[in-house]
C-alpha positions in Angstrom: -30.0 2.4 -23.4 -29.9 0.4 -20.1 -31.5 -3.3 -20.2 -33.8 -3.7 -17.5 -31.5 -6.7 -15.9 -28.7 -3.3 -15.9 -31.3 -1.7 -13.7 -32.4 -4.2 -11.7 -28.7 -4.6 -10.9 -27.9 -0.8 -10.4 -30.8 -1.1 -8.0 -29.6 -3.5 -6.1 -26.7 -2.5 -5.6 -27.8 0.9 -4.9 -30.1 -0.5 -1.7 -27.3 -2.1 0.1 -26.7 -1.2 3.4 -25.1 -2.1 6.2 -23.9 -0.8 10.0 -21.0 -0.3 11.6 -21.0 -1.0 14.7 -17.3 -2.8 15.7 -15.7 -0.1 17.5 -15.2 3.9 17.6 -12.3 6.2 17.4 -12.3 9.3 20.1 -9.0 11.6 20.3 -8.8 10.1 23.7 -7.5 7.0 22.7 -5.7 8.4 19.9 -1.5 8.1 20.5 0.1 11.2 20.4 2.0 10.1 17.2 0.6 9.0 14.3 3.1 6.2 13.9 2.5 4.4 17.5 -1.3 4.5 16.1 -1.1 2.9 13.1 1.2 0.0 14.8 -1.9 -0.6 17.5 -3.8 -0.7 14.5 -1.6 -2.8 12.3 -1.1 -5.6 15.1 -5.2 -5.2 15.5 -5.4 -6.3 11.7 -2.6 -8.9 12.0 -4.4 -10.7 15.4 -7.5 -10.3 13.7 -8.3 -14.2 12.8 -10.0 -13.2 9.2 -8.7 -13.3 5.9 -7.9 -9.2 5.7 -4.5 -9.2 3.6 -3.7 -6.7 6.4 -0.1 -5.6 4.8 -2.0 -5.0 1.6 -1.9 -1.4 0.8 -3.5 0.6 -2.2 -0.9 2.8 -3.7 -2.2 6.1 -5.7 0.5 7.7 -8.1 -0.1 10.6 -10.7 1.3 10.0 -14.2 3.0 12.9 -16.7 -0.9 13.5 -17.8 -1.7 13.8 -14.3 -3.8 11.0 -14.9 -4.3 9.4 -11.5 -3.3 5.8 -10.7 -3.5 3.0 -8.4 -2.6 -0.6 -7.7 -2.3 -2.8 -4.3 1.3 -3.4 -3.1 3.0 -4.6 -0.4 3.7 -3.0 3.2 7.3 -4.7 4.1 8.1 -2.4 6.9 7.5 1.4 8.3 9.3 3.5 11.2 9.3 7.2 11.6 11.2 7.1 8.6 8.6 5.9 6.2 6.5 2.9 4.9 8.3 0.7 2.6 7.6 -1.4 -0.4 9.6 -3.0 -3.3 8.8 -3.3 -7.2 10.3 -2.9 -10.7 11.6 0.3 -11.3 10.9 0.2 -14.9 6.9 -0.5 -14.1 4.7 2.1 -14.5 4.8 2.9 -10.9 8.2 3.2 -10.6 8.3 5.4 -13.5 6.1 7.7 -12.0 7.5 7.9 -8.7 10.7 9.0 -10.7 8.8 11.6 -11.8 6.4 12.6 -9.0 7.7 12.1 -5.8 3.9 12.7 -4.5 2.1 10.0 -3.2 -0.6 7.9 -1.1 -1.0 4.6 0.8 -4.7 3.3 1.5 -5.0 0.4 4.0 -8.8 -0.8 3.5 -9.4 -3.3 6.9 -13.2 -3.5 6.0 -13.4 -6.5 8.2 -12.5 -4.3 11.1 -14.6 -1.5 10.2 -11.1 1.0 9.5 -8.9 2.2 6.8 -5.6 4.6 7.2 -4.6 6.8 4.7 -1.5 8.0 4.1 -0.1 11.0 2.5 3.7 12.0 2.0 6.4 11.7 -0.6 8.5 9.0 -1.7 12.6 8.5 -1.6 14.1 5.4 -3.1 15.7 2.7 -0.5 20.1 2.5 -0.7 20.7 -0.9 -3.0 22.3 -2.1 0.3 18.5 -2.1 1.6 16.8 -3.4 -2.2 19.5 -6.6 -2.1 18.9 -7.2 1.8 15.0 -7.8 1.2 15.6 -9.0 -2.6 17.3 -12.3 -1.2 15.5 -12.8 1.8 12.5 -13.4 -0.7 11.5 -16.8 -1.6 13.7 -18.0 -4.6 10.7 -18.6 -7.0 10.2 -14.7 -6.2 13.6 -13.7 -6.9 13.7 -15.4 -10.7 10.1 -14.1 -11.4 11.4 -10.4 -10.5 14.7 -11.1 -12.6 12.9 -12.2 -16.1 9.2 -9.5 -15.3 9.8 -6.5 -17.8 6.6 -5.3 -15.4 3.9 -3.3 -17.0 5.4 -4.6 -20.5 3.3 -6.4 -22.8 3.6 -9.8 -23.3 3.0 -12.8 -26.2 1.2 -15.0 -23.9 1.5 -16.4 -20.8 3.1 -19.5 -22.1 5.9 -17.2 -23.2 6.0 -15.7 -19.7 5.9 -19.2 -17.8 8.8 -20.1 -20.5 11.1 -17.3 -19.6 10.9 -18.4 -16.0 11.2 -21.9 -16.4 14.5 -21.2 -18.8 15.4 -18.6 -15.9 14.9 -21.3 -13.2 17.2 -23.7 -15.2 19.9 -21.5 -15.1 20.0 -20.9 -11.5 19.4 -25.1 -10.8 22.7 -25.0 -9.2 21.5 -23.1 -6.2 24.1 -20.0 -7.2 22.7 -16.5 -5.8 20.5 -14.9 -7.9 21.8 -11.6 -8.7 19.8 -8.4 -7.5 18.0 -7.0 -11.1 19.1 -3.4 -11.7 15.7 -2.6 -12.5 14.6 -4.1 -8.9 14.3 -1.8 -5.9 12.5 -0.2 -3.0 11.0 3.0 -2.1 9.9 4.4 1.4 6.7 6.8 1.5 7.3 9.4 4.0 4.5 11.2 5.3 3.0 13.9 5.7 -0.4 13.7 6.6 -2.3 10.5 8.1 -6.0 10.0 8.3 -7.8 6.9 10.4 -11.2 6.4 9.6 -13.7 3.8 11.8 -17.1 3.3 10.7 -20.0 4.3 13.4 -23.7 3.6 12.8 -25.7 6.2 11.1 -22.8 7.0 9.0 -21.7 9.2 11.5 -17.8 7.7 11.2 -14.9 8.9 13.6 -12.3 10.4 11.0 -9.2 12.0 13.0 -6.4 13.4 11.2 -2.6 13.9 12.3 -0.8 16.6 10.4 2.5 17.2 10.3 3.8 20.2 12.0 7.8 20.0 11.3 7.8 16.9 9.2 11.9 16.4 10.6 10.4 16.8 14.5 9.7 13.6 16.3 6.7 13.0 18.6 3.0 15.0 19.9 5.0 18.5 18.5 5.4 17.2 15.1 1.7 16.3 14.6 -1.3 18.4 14.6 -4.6 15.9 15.7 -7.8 17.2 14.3 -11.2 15.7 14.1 -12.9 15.6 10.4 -16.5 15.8 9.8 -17.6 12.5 8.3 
């Protein structure tokens, strides 16, 4: 049974509202590949001037239960190739990935009123690319991806702050780190994009690019569609 401060809460929160009322989205506008929009949007988030995390990007993976799952990652760089982002390849996303190549990227810019989702399938980067970005990390970074079993569970976090500050002693002499060989990249190629802007009455602009010939280039590889909000 629900305590009255649990309803007066659910209340609450179900009587929030608010309008949307920064911008709209018409097919117009819209660049004829779904790339070139996402970079007007993406330097839009970046000049925006409020604390948005704009290269923050929730990723959605399926396990072998098909048990959906999601976590916020990194964007470190997209072309028509994909949209790429580094972890350990032993955490549970990386594990799935190797299993499911299936998966999605959410960009939430509330401040701006948007979001992009992304749908497409994922390819590991070359270990040329994973030790490239790997050492042009901050060093700090670098030991705390070399001693993270990630997704493992751990004593405590004095044991975890231990095995970096042994970790850190070892590379005091300024020596390169070594690339982990559970350390890596992977590049989401898509398949389907969808940019959402908020309108007032809830009425939202939703356009959708979908991919023609996913190995074409360009307007001919992308079907644009409007989607009821």
């Amino acid at each position: 049974m629900s305590t009255s401060t649990e309803q007066e809460n659910s209340q609450d929160l179900a009587g929030i509202r608010r309008s949307y009322k920064r911008g709209e989205l018409v097919e117009s506008d819209c660049a004829e590949d779904p790339f070139v929009q996402f970079g007007r949007w993406m330097n839009d988030a970046l000049g925006a001037g409020v604390n948005l995390d704009p290269t923050a990007m929730v990723l959605a993976t399926v396990d072998t239960n098909g048990q959906p799952c999601q976590r916020t990652v990194l964007l470190k760089g997209f072309d028509e190739q994909g949209f790429r982002f580094f972890t350990n390849l032993q955490s549970a996303k990386g594990r799935q990935l190797a299993q499911q190549r299936q998966a999605s990227l959410l960009f939430p810019w509330l401040a701006l009123e948007r979001q992009v989702i992304i749908y497409g399938s994922c390819d590991r980067l070359s270990r040329e690319e994973d030790a490239e970005y790997f050492h042009s990390r901050p060093r700090d970074s670098q030991i705390a991806a070399a001693v993270s079993q990630q997704s493992q569970p751990v004593k405590s976090r004095e044991a975890l702050d231990s095995s970096f500050e042994e970790a850190a002693a070892r590379y005091s002499d300024g020596r390169e780190i070594a690339l982990p060989e559970g350390w890596g990249g992977f590049s989401v190629r898509p398949d389907r994009f969808e940019f959402w802007q908020g309108r007032e009455n809830r009425l939202h602009d939703r356009i959708e690019y979908l991919a023609r010939n996913p190995e074409a280039k360009g307007f001919s590889a992308w079907q644009i569609s409007r989607l009821q909000p």
